[in-house]
C-alpha positions as a printed NumPy array, in Angstrom:
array([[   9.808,  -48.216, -126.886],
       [  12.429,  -45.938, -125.7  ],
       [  12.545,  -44.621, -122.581],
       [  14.326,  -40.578, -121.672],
       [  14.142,  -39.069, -118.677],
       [  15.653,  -35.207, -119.101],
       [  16.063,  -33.149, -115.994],
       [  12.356,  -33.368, -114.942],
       [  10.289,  -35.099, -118.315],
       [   9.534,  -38.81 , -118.913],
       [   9.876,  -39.336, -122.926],
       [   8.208,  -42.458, -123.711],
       [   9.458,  -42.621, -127.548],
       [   6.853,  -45.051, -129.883],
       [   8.714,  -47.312, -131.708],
       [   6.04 ,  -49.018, -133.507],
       [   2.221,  -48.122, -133.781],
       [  -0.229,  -48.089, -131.312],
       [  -2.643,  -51.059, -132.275],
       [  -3.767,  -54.406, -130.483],
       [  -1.097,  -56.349, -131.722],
       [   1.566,  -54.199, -130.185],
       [   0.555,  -52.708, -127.065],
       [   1.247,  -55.736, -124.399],
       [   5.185,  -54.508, -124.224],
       [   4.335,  -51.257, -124.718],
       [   2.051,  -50.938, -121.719],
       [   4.136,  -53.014, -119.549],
       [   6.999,  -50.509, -120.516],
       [   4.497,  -47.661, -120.007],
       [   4.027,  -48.464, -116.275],
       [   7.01 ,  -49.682, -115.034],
       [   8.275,  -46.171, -116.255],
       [   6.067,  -44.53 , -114.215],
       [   6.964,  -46.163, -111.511],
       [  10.76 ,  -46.239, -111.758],
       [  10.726,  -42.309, -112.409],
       [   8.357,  -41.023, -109.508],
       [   9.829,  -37.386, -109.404],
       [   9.507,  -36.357, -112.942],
       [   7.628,  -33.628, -113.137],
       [   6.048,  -34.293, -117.13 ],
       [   5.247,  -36.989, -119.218],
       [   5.508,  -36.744, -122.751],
       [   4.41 ,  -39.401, -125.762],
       [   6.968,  -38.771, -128.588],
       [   4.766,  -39.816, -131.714],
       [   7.068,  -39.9  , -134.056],
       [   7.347,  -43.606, -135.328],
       [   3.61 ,  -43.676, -135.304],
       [   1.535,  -44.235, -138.356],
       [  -1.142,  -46.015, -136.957],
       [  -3.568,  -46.053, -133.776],
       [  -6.673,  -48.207, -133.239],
       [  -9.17 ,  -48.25 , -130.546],
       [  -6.797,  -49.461, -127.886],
       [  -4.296,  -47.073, -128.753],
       [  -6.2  ,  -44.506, -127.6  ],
       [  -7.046,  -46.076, -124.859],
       [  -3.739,  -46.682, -123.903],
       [  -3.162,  -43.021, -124.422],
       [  -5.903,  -42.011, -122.186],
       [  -5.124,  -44.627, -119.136],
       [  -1.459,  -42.97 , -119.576],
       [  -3.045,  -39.23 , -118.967],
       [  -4.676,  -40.5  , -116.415],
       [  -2.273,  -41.961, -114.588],
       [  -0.056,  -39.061, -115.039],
       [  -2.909,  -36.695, -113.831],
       [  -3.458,  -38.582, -110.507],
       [  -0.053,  -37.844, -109.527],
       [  -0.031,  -34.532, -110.702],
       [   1.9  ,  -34.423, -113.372],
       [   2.058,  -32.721, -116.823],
       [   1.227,  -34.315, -120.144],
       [   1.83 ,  -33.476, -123.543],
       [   1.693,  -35.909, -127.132],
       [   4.145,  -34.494, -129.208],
       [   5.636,  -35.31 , -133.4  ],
       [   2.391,  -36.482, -134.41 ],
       [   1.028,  -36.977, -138.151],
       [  -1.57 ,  -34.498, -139.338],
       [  -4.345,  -38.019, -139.453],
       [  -3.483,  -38.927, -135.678],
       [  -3.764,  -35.072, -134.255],
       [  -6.869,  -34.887, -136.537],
       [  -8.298,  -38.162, -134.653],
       [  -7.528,  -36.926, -131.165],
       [  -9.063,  -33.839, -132.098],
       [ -12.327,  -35.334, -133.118],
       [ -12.237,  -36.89 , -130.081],
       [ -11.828,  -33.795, -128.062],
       [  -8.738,  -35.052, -126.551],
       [  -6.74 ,  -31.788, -126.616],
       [  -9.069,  -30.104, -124.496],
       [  -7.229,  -32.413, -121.76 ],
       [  -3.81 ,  -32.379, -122.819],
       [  -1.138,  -30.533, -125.249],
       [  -0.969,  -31.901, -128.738],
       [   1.492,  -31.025, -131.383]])
């Protein structure tokens, strides 16, 4: 995962896809981010690289928003594939958060 921090947004950049086998480094990454980058004002999930998402992936997702939502920060999801907006959209998920 690649991590950008511009002026006041934390891009966390997908590398690979969001399922079980690869979300141990990605959550680490995930968190320490947070942590390291306290006075960013957004956080935003840069889909781009990802062509697949399982169960934990969206839970991943969701423990993300709702991290950045207890601190008060924005959150977006943004370069996704028509399937993956279609699946947070079934699951109501952009009634929380920007998707595009």
């Amino acid at each position: 995962m690649k991590v950008i921090v511009n002026e006041q947004t934390l891009e966390l950049v997908f590398e690979k896809d969001l399922v079980a086998s690869n979300l141990d480094e990605q959550t680490k990454t995930i968190k320490n981010s947070l942590k390291e980058n306290t006075d960013v004002k957004k956080v935003s999930l840069n889909f781009e690289n990802v062509k697949e998402l399982d169960s934990l992936g969206i839970n991943l997702v969701i423990a993300t928003f709702k991290e950045a939502d207890e601190k008060k920060k924005e959150f977006s999801i943004f370069n996704t594939s028509t399937s993956i907006k279609n699946l947070f959209h079934l699951f109501k998920l952009h009634t929380y958060f920007d998707i595009s």
